[in-house]
C-alpha positions as a printed NumPy array, in Angstrom:
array([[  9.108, -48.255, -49.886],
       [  6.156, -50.145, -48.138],
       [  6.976, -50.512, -44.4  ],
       [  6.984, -54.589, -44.936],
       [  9.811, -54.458, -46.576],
       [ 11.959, -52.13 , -44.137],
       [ 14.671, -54.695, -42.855],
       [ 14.255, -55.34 , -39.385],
       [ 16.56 , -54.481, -36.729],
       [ 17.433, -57.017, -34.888],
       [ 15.619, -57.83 , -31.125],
       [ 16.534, -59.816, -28.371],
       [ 20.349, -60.701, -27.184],
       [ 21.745, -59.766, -30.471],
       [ 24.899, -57.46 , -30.665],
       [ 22.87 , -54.559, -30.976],
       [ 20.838, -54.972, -28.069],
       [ 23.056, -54.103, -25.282],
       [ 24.423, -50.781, -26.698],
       [ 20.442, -49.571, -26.686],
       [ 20.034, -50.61 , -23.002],
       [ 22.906, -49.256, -21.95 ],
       [ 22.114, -45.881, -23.743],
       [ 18.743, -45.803, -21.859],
       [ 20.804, -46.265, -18.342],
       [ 23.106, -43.469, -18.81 ],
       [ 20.551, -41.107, -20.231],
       [ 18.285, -42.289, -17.272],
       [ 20.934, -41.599, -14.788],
       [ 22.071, -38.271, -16.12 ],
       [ 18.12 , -37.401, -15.892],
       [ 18.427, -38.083, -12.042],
       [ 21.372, -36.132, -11.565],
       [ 20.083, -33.381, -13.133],
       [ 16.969, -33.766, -10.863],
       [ 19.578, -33.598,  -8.147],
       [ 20.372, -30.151,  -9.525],
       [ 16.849, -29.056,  -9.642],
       [ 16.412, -30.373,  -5.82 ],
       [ 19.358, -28.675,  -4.37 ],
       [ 18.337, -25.238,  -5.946],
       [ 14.884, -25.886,  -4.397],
       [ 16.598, -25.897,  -0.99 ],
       [ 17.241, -22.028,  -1.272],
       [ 13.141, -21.295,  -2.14 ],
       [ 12.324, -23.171,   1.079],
       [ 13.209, -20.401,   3.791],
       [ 10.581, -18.247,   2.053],
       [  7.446, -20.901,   2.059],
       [  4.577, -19.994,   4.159],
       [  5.544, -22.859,   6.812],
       [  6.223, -23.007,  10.306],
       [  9.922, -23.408,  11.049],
       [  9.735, -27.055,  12.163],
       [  8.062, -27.747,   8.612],
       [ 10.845, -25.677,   6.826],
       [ 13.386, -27.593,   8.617],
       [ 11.39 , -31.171,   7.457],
       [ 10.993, -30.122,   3.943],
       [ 14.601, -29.005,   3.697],
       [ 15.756, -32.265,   5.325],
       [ 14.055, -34.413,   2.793],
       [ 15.08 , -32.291,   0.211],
       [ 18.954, -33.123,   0.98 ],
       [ 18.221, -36.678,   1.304],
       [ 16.092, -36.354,  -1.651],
       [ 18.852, -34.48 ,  -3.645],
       [ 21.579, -37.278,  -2.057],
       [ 19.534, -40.624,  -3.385],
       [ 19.383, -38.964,  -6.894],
       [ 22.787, -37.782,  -7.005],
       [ 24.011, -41.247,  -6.264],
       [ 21.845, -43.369,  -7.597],
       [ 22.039, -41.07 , -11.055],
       [ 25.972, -41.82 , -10.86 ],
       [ 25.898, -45.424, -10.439],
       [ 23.677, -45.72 , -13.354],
       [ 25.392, -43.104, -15.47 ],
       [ 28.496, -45.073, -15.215],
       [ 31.905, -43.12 , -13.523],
       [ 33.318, -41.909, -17.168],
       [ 30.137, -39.779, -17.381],
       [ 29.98 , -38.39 , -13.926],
       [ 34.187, -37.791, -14.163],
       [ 33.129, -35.77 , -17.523],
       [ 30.324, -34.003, -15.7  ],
       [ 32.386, -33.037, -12.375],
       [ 35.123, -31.991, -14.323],
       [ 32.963, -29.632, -16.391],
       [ 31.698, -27.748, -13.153],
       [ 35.041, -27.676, -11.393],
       [ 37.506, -24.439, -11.715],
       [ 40.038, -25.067, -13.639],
       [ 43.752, -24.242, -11.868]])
């Protein structure tokens, strides 16, 4: 079948539109927090960087705001049933 005569999906404010942006917001956000992950593991590599110790203490004091902004900014665009799911998974059960 010729590609002309695919049917279209449908674009703009149709019904389908929302789910798609939506999609790209969570997966965006769950992106960032998993950056977040990758940023707080960093923190442990910094002690053994050829630095001075003020410059270890700067870099590691970005890095936790760094890994903070991520974190939260990844959950408010992930939506709270995704980051409940994701907490929940790394939490010990009782």
């Amino acid at each position: 079948m010729p590609l002309s005569e695919l049917p279209n999906e449908p674009e703009g404010n149709g019904p389908s539109a929302e789910p798609s942006s939506v999609s790209r917001s969570s997966r965006f956000g769950v992106a960032l927090i998993l950056l977040s992950g990758v940023l707080w593991f960093s923190l442990f590599a910094i002690p053994f960087l050829p630095l001075t110790v003020s410059q270890k203490a700067a870099l590691a004091g970005a890095d936790f705001v760094a890994v903070q902004i991520a974190w939260w900014i990844g959950a408010a665009m992930a939506g709270p049933k995704l980051v409940a799911k994701l907490t929940a998974h790394f939490r010990r059960g009782k």
